[in-house]
Every structure is written in structure tokens, then in C-alpha cells.
N, C-alpha and C positions, 0 to 999 in steps of 0.2 A: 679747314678741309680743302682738300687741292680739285680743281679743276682744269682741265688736260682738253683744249679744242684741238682735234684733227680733222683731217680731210682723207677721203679714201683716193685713191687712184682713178675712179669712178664718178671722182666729185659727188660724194656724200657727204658733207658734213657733219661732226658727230661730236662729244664730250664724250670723254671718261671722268666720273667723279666717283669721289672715295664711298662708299656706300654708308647712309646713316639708316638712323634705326626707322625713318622717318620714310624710306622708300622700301620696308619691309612689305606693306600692302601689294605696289605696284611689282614688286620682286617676286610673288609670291603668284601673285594674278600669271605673269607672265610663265613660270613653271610650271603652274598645274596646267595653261594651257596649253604646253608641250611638253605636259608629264609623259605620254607615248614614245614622244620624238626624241628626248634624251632617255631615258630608262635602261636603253642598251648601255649606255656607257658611264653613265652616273648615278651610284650607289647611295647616293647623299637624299636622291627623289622619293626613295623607299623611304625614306622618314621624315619626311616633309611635308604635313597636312592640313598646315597654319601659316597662317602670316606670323602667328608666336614664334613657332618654331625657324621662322628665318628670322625674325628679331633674336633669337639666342644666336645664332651664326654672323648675323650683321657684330653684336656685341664681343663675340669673338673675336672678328675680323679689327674692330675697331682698337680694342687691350692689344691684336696684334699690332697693328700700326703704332699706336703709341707708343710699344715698347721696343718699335725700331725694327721689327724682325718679318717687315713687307707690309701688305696692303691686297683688297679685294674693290674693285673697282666696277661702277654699275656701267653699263655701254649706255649713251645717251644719244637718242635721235631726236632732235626736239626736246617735247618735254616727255617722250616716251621711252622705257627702259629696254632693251631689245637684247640684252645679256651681261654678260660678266667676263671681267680680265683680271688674274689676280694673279698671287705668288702664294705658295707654299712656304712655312717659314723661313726664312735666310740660314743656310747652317753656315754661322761666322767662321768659324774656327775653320773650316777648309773651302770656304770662299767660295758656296756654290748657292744657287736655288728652282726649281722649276716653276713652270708659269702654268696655270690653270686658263681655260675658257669654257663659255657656252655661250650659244645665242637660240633664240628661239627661231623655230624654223622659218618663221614669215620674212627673218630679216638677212637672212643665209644669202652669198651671191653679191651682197655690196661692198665688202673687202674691208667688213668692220671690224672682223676679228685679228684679218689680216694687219692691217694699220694700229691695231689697239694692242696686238703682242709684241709688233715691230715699237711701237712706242716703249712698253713698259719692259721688255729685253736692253732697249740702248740705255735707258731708265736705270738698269741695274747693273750695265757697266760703267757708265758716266757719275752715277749720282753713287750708287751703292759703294763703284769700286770693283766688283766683282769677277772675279776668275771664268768662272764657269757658269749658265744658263743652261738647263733640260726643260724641253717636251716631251710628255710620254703621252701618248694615244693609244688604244687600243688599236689593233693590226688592221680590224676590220673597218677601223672609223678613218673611212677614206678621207671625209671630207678635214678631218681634225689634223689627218698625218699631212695633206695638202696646205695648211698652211706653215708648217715645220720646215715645208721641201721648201713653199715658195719666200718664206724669210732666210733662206740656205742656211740653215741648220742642218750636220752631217748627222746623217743615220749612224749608232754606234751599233744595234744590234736590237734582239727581241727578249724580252723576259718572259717565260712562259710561265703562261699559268699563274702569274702574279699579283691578279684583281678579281674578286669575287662581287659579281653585279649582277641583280636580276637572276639569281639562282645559275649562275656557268660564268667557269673558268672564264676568264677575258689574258691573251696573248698581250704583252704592249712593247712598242716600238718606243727605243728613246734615242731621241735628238738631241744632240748638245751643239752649244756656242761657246767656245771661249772667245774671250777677251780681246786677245790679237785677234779674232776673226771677224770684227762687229763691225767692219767696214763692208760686208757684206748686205747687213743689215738694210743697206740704200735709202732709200725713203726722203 
């Protein structure tokens, strides 16, 4: 399993690791303690009521990795998990994929997510190859579309009405990166 040391901007020091079944407790802990704080924008919360239950998603995550088609990655401060950097499956055939986050609010502000998408974006045009990178946020989830603007990722436009969470429509903004643009990425 890969282990990934960064540094924020901030001088944070932090790991990304591949997520095992083994940090489903501490994964789980950290959710329901900000089952409020995400709920607006992540659908996945509503059915989350176990550490089981994100062991079936950790096992998921993992058949994905192995069979080549991305990865979900715990954010590590110490030995504490503070969120998650992942990708959505790889669609090979036309060379794209988006990148998923969350962090729990207590760790919001250190530029973890910031540095943890900036890593696993150049990640997936260096190592993968890849054409094209999307972030989609919800319109309203200032803080998510904030790290889109500040890795410059160009805004293409909004999909309405595209996400069903928490019972109401959710609007989302999607950001993409191609390939030639990843010198933007800086870092």
C-alpha cells in the first residue's frame, strides 16, 4: 500500500495512505463526528451507520485500486485521520477522471486538502497519464469550489439539479485540468 508525505503551505505535515480495512473504525469515528458538517454535500453520510458499513466502501475502494481504476486515500496528520482524497473510477477509454474530498471540520484551514488534491491531480497526469482531471462541488460549497480555484482548475460551467443529498436538488460547479495545463498545479 502507498504512502504519500506532504507538506502544506502552512508547514503541516501530513501522509496520505491508501485506505485499509483496518482504518474503518478511525474513518467512521471521524464521520459521524461531522455527520452535520458534511450531510449538505455528501449523500454517501445518509447511509453510513457503522464502521461495517465503511469497511464495505474501504473494500470497494481497495478491488478499485487493484484493478488499476484509482484509489481513495485517508488524510493523515500523525496517527490521526482528518479526511479523505480519492478519485472516482478512471474512465480509460477517454482519458479522464474526477477527484473526490472531505475533511472533518476541526482540520478545515491547514491546506490539507488543498496539497492532498494538488498531489493526487499531478498523480494522475504523471503516473496515470491522463488527459483530463474534474472537480465537481456543489455551487453552494464555497469552501470545496475554493480549492478547485486555488489548484487553477478552470471553471467549465454548472450542472443543475444534478445531485440529490439530504432531500434538495444540489446545483454543481465542474472544474477541469487538462494535461497541458498541470504546470499550473505548482506545488
Amino acid at each position: 500500500m502507498f504512502r504519500w508525505p506532504l507538506t502544506t503551505g502552512k508547514g503541516v505535515e501530513f501522509e496520505l495512505r491508501l485506505l485499509e480495512l483496518r482504518d474503518a473504525e478511525a474513518l467512521y469515528a471521524l464521520a459521524d463526528a461531522n455527520r452535520e458538517h458534511i450531510r449538505p454535500w455528501l449523500p454517501w453520510i445518509a447511509w453510513t451507520h457503522s464502521a461495517g458499513d465503511v469497511k464495505k466502501f474501504v473494500r470497494a475502494a481497495l478491488k478499485q485500486f487493484t484493478e488499476g481504476d484509482g484509489f481513495h486515500a485517508g488524510i493523515w496528520v500523525g496517527d490521526e485521520i482528518a479526511g479523505c482524497v480519492g478519485l472516482h473510477p478512471v474512465d480509460w477509454q477517454n482519458q479522464h477522471v474526477a477527484i473526490g474530498y472531505w475533511l472533518g471540520r476541526e482540520w478545515e484551514g491547514r491546506g490539507l486538502v488543498t496539497e492532498g488534491a494538488r498531489a493526487v491531480a499531478r498523480y494522475c497526469f504523471e503516473t496515470y497519464g491522463l488527459e483530463r482531471v474534474e472537480i465537481r462541488a456543489a455551487v453552494e460549497n464555497k469552501r470545496s469550489r475554493a480549492v478547485a480555484e486555488r489548484l487553477g482548475f478552470t471553471l467549465e460551467g454548472v450542472l443543475r439539479r444534478t445531485q440529490r443529498v439530504d432531500g434538495r436538488w444540489l446545483d454543481n460547479a465542474v472544474y477541469s485540468m487538462l494535461r497541458d495545463e498541470a504546470g499550473r498545479l505548482g506545488g
